[in-house]
N, C-alpha and C positions, 0 to 999 in steps of 0.2 A: 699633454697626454690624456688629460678627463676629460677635454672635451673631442679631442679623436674618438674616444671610446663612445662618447655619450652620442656619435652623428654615427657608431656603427652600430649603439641600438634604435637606436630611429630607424637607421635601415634596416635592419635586419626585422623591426616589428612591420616595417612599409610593405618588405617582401611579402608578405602576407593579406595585409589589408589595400596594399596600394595608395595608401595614404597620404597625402605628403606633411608633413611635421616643423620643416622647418621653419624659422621664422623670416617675413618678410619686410626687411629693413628697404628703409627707405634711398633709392639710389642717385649718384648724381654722375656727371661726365665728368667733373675735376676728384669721384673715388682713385686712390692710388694705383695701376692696374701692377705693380709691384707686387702690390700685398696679395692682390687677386691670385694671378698666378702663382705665386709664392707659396701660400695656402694651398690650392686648390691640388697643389704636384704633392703637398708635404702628405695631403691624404692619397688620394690617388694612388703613390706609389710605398706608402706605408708597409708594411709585416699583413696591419690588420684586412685588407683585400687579396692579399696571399697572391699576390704575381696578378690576378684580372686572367687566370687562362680560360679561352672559350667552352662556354658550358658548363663553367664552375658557378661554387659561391661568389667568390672574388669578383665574376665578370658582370653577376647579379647587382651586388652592392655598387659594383661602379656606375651600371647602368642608372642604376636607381639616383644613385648621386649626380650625374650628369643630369636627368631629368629634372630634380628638381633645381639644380640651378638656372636649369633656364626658366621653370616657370617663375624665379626668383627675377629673374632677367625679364619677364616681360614676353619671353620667346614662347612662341604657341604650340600647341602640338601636329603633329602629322605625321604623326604613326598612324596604326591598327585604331580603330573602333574609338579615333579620339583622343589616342593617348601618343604618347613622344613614343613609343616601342613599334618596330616592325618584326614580327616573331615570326620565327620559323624553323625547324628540323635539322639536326641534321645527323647523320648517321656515325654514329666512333666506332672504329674499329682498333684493336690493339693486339699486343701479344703478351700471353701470359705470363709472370715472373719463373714461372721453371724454361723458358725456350731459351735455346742453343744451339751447337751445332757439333756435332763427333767428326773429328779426323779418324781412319780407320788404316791401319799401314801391311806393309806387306804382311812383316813378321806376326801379326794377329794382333799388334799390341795398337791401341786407340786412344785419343785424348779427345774432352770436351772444354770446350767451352759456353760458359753464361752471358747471356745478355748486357751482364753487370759489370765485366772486367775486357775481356780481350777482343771479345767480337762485337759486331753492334749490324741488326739488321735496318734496311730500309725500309720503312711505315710510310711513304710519300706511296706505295703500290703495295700492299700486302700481298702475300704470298695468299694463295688457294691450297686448303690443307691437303691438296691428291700430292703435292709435293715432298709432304712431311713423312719421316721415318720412313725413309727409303734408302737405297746405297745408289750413289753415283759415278761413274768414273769422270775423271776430271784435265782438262786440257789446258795448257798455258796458251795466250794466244796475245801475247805478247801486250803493247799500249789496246789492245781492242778497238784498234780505226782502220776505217776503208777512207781512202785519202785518193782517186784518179787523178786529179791534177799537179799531186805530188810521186806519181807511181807508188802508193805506200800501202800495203795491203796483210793485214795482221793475220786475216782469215788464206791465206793462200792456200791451198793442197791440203787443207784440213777439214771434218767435219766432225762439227759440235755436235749433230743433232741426238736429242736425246741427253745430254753430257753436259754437266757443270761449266764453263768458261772461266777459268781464271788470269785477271789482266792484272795491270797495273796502272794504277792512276794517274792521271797528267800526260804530257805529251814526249813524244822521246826529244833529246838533246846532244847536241854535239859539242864537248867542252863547256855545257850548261849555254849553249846558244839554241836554240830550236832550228830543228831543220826540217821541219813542215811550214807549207804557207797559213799567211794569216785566217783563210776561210776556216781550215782543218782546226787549228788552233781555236779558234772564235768557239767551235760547234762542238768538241770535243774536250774541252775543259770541262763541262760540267760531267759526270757520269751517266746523267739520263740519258744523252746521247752514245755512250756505250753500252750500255745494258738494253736498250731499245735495238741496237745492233745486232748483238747476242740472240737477242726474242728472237729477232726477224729470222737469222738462221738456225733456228727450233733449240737453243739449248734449255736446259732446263732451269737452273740457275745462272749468278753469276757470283763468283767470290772476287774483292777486287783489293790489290796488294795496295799498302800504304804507300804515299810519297810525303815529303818533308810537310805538305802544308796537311795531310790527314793529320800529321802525327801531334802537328800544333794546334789543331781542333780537335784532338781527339777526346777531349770530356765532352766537346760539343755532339759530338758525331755518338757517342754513347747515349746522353740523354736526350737524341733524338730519337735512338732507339727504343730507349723506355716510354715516348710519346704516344698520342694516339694519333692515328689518321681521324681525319674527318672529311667526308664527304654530302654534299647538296644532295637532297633526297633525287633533283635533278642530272644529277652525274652519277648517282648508284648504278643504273643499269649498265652506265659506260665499263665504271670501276667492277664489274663483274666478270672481268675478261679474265682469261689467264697467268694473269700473275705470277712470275716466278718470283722465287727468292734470292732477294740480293742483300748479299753479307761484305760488310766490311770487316777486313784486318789490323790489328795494330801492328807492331813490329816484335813482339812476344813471339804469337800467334801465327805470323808469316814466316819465322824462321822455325817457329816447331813442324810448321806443314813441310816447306823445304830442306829441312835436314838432310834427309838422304834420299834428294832428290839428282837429277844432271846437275845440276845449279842451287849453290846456296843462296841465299835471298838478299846477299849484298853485292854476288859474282851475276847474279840476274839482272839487279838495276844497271852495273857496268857493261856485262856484254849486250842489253838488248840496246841499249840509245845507238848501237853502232848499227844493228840491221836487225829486222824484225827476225823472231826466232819464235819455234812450235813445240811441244812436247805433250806423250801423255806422262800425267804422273803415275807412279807409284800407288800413293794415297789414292783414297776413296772418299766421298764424304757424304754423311748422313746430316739433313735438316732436320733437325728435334723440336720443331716449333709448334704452338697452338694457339689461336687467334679468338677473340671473343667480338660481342658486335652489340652497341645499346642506340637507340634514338633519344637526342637529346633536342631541348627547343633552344633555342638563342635569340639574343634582339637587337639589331641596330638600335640606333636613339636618334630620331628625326625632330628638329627643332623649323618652324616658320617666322621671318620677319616680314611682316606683311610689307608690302610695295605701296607706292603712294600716288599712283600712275594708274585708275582703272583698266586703260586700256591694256598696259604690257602687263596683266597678272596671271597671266600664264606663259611667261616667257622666267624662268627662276634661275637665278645664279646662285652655283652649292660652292660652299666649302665642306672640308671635310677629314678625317683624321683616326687613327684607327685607334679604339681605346682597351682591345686586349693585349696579353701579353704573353710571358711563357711560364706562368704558374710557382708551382713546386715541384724541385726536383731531386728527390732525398729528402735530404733535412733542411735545404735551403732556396729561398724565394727569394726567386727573381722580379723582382719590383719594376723594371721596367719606368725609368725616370723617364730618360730621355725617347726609349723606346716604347712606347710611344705617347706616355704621359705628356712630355712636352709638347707635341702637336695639339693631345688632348686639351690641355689648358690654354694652346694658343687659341683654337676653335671657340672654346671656351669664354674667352675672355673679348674676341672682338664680338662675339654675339652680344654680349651685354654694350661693347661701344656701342653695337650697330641698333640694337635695340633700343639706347637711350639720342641718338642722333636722329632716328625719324625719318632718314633724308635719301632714300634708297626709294627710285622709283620702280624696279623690278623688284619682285618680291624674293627674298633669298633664305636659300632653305640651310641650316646647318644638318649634318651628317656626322656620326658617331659612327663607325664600323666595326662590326667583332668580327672574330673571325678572318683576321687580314695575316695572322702570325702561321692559322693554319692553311694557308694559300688562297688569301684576298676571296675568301667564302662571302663575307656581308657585302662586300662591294658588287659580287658576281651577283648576289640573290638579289641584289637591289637594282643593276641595272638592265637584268631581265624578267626582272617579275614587278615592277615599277610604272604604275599609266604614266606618272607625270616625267617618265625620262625621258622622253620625245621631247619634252618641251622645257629640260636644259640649255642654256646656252654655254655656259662654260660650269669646269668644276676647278678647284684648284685645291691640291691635297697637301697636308703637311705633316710630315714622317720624321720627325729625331731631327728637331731644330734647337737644341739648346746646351749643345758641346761646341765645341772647336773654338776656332775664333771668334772673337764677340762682333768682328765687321766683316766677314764671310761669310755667303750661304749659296749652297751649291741649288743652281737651277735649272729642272730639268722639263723638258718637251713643248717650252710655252709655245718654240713656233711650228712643230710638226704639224700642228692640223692648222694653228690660226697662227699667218705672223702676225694680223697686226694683234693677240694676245702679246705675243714677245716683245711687239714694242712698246705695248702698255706698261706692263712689267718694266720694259727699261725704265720709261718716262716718270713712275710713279714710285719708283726706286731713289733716282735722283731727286725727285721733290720731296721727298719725305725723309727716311733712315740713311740712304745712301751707302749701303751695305757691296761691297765688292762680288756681283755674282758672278759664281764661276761656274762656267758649263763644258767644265771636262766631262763631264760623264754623261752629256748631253747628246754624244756625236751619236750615228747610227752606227759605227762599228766600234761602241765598247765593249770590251770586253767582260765589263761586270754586268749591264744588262740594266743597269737600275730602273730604266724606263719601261723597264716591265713586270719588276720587283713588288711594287706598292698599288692602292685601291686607286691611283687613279685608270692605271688601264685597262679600266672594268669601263669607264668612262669614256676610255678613249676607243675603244671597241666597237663605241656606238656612235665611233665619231663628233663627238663633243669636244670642242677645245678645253685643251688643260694645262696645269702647268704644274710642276713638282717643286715643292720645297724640301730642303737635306741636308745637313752636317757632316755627313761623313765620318761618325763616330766609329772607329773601329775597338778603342783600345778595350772598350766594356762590354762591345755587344752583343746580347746575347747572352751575359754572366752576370750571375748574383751581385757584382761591383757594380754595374749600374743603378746606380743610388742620387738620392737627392743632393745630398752635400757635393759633387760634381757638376749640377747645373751652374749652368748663367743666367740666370734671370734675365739681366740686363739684357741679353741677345733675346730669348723672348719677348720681350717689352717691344723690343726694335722688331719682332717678326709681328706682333701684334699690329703695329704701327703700321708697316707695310700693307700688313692683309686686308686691314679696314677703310685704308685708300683706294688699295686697287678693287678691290670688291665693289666701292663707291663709284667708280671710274665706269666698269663693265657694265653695275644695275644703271648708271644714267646716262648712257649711250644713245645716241637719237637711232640708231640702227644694230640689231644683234653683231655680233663677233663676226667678221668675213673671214670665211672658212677655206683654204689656201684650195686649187682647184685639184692637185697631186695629194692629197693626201697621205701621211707616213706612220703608218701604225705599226707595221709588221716589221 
């Protein structure tokens, strides 16, 4: 613990002076990379960096720490103006701790709810205050999907405009079988695609009733609400569109609106999965919310291993890993071990391999990204404000590798752009760790999406072959439990192992990555 404390005042004097402090031991290739990793997570995802959330204290100290170990490593810089930092803006917006929202009922009598307990607004699009403290009348419209090749249509014979939307989340079911096809279901799981619905025919909000899986994230779904948006000074003008407000319900909160309604809000989930059904309510509802708005600077952390090949030294292969998290929320921090600490230490650690091995004829850049928690923002800023992203040949990202099985690691996208990336990946799999890769979540029709989740498809955007590394932690993520004492080391050690082959593989290639002619990004 003295010496945790004594490398967060170093930082925290560095924050100021820029200085670096630590000391620089002398390194070898037979160092433990155990111990490296080991260390490196025990601070990383400590109390004392308070979660690493983008634009914080926390994401400052880490940055700082991440720099200097590579200059510990030998790893050069290629940020801003010479230093390992690529800085830039970005804009938070938030909502105030008094916003809420008032049910208003027939008989005159009203209930509110706060931020903090029953309701929880969406911050992924803030609301535009023309919306607030107003009265709305308000319409049920059943799951909220337009479905043609299912004949299934929520909006029939009704019009929103002007008028709240209230649906219900998830898709309808017949004996809990679904009875939409897989497109409807694929697009319609997520909410954005309901609410986007909503906009397009002019409602003015959207309220949306819980289903079993809100109601099991529902502390998640709250301290989302107490988050901030952030947006790329390059997407403000986007994010200045009309925005409605979209309020989630708990089950408190759905059955106080529904009381004496047509339908209580347990006789609604059962009659509508049978056929979609409309209604106005009773109820009225008032948005009481108010939104504030600060600019904040942030900074990737860019590391160089020089190439050893004059010729290919502007041909670079990145890895890369995103090293914010989700801060404080209340009285408790979220440490973020394996999300995304673990990646962070894996990046971390084969830079110092790759560093001390020499033996990379393309020169490869390591990548630190912030801002990836609040929607892959460092990864976007980097791979369009970036000269040298032209002249990537692959990236390869690693997001929450240090759960699950210690000889498992879920692989994602290596052959969408390049197969033969995928078949490097295989080949250099079996030569080294030999790790079971499974690419369920790999197909183009998953339904979680992962391949578009994490910073490498900032990368892939630009058409650069990639390939995704992932665990599949559910059971902590995203909660104050994800802690150190739950990693595996050992499975890092073995993802270390892997990255600093295959990386090896890619820099001494006699011909860049052949880039499949169908490309698959979308």
């Amino acid at each position: 613990m003295k010496i945790k404390n004594m490398r967060i005042l170093i930082l925290l004097f560095s924050l100021s002076t820029q200085s670096v402090f630590f000391a620089q031991p002398a390194l070898s290739l037979n160092d433990n990379s155990y111990t490296y990793v080991k260390s490196n997570l025990e601070f990383l995802a400590s109390d004392e960096l308070e979660g690493r959330e983008t634009a914080s204290r926390g994401e400052k100290l880490a940055s700082l720490f991440i720099s200097e170990e590579l200059e510990k490593y030998g790893v050069k810089p290629f940020g801003d103006s010479g230093s390992y930092f690529q800085t830039f803006n970005m804009q938070v917006e938030g909502l105030t701790e008094e916003s809420g929202i008032t049910f208003l009922f027939k008989d005159n009598s009203s209930i509110s709810y706060s931020i903090t307990s029953d309701i929880a607004y969406s911050t992924n699009k803030l609301p535009r205050n023309k919306f607030a403290n107003n009265e709305f009348e308000i319409v049920f419209a059943g799951y909220g999907i337009i479905s043609e090749e299912d004949d299934y249509d929520s909006y029939k014979n009704i019009d929103v405009a002007g008028k709240v939307v209230l649906i219900l989340n998830g898709t309808p079911k017949n004996n809990g079988n679904e009875i939409l096809g897989v497109n409807a279901i694929r697009k319609y799981r997520w909410s954005s695609a309901k609410t986007n619905l909503a906009k397009s025919k002019n409602a003015v909000g959207v309220i949306i009733l819980p289903d079993d899986e809100n109601l099991m994230y529902w502390d998640y779904i709250i301290n989302r609400s107490n988050s901030k948006s952030y947006s790329l000074e390059e997407e403000i003008e986007r994010n200045d569109e009309e925005n409605i407000p979209i309020v989630y319900l708990n089950e408190n909160s759905a059955k106080t609106l529904l009381e004496n309604e047509k339908f209580s809000f347990e006789k609604l989930k059962k009659n509508i999965n049978l056929k979609p059904d409309t209604f106005t309510l009773n109820a009225k509802v008032n948005f009481n919310y108010k939104t504030f708005t600060e600019i904040k600077p942030v900074r990737n952390v860019i590391g160089l291993i020089e190439g050893n090949d004059p010729a290919l030294k502007n041909e670079y292969v990145t890895i890369g890993a995103h090293y914010d998290h989700e801060g404080i929320k209340g009285s408790e921090i979220y440490n973020g071990a394996d999300d995304n600490g673990s990646g962070t230490v894996t990046i971390l650690e084969t830079a110092r391999q790759l560093s001390l091995l020499k033996n990379n004829k393309r020169p490869i850049l390591v990548i630190f990204h912030t801002g990836e928690e609040k929607g892959l923002k460092g990864s976007t800023y980097l791979a369009n404000n970036s000269s040298f992203v032209d002249n990537i040949i692959s990236h390869i990202n690693i997001d929450m590798v240090g759960r699950q099985s210690e000889d498992t690691i879920y692989c994602i996208g290596a052959s969408r752009i390049s197969t033969e990336l995928g078949q490097l990946v295989e080949q250099v799999n079996k030569e080294t760790v030999n790790f079971y890769l499974n690419y369920t979540f790999d197909s183009p029709t998953d339904p979680n999406r992962f391949y578009y989740r994490s910073d490498h498809i900032s990368y892939a955007n630009k058409g650069i072959p990639i390939a995704f590394f992932y665990d599949y932690m559910q059971a902590d993520y995203h909660k104050p439990s994800d802690t150190v004492e739950k990693i595996n080391f050992t499975k890092i050690v073995k993802m270390v192992n892997l990255l600093e082959s295959l990386v090896l593989k890619i820099s001494n290639l006699e011909h860049k990555l052949t880039v499949n002619n169908n490309i698959l990004v979308n």
